[in-house]
C-alpha positions in Angstrom: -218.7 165.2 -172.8 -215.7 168.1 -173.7 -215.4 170.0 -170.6 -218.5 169.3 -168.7 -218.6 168.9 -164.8 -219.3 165.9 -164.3 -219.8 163.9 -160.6 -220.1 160.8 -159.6 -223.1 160.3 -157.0 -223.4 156.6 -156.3 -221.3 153.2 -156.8 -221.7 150.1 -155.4 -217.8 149.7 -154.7 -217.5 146.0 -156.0 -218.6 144.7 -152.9 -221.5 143.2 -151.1 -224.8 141.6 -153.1 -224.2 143.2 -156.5 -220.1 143.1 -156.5 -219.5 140.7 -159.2 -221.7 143.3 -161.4 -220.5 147.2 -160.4 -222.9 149.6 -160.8 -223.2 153.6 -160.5 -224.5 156.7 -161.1 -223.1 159.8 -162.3 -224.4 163.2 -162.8 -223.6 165.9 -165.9 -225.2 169.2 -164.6 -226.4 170.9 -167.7 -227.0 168.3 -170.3 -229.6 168.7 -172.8 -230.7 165.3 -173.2 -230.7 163.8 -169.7 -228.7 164.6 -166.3 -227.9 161.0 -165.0 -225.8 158.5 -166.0 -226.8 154.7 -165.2 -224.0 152.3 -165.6 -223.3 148.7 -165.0 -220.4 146.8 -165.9 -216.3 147.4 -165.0 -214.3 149.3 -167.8 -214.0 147.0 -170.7 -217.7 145.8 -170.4 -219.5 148.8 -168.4 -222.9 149.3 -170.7 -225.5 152.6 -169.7 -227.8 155.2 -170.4 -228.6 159.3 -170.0 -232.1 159.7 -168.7 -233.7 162.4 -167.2 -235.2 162.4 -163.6 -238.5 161.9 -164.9 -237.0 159.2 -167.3 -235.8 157.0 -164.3 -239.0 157.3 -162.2 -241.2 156.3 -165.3 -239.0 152.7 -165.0 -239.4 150.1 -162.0 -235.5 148.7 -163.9 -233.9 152.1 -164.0 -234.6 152.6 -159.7 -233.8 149.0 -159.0 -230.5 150.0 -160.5 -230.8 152.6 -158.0 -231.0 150.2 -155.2 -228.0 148.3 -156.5 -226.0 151.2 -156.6 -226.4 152.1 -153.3 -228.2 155.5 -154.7 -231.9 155.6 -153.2 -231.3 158.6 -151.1 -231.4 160.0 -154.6 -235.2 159.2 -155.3 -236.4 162.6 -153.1 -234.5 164.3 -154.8 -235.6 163.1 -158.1 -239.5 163.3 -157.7 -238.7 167.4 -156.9 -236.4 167.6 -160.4 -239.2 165.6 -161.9 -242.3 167.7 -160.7 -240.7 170.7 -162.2 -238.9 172.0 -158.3 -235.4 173.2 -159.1 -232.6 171.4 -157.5 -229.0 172.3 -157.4 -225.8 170.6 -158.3 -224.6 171.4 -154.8 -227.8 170.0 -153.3 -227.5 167.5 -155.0 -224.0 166.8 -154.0 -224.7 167.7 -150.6 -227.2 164.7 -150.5 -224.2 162.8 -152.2 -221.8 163.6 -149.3 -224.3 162.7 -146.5 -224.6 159.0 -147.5 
C-alpha cells in the first residue's frame, strides 16, 4: 500500500461471540480497486479481501462479516457510497469514532 492513509474502522477486539476468530475492517481512502478491507484471522493466519461499497452490499457473507466485526453502523454509510453520494474520509471516521 506505499504511503497510503490507511484507518482502521471496525475490530471485534478478540472478545465476545466471534473472539476465537478476530475480525475487522479497515479503510484505504483512494484506492482504485476497492476502499475496504475485510479481514479475519490473527497475524500469521488473518485471510481478506478489497471490495468496494457496492461490492460488500451485493454479498449477504461480506455484511455478516460486518456484524462480526462489530461494524454495522457502517452499512448507512455504505448504501450513500454505493448509490453514487459522496462520502468523506472524515465522515466516515467520524461515524468510526461515535461507536
Amino acid at each position: 500500500m506505499g504511503d497510503e492513509e490507511f484507518y482502521y474502522l471496525a475490530r471485534n477486539n478478540d472478545d465476545g461471540e466471534y473472539g476465537n476468530n478476530p475480525y475487522r475492517v479497515n479503510y484505504t481512502p483512494n484506492r482504485e480497486r476497492g476502499r475496504f478491507q475485510l479481514v479475519e484471522g490473527t497475524i500469521h493466519t488473518e485471510y481478506g479481501t478489497q471490495l468496494s461499497a457496492s461490492g460488500i452490499l451485493s454479498e449477504e457473507n461480506w455484511q455478516d462479516l460486518l456484524h462480526r466485526a462489530d461494524a454495522e453502523w457502517l452499512l448507512p454509510l455504505l448504501h450513500r457510497i454505493a448509490d453514487g453520494e459522496t462520502v468523506t474520509t472524515a465522515e466516515i471516521l467520524a461515524a468510526r469514532d461515535r461507536q
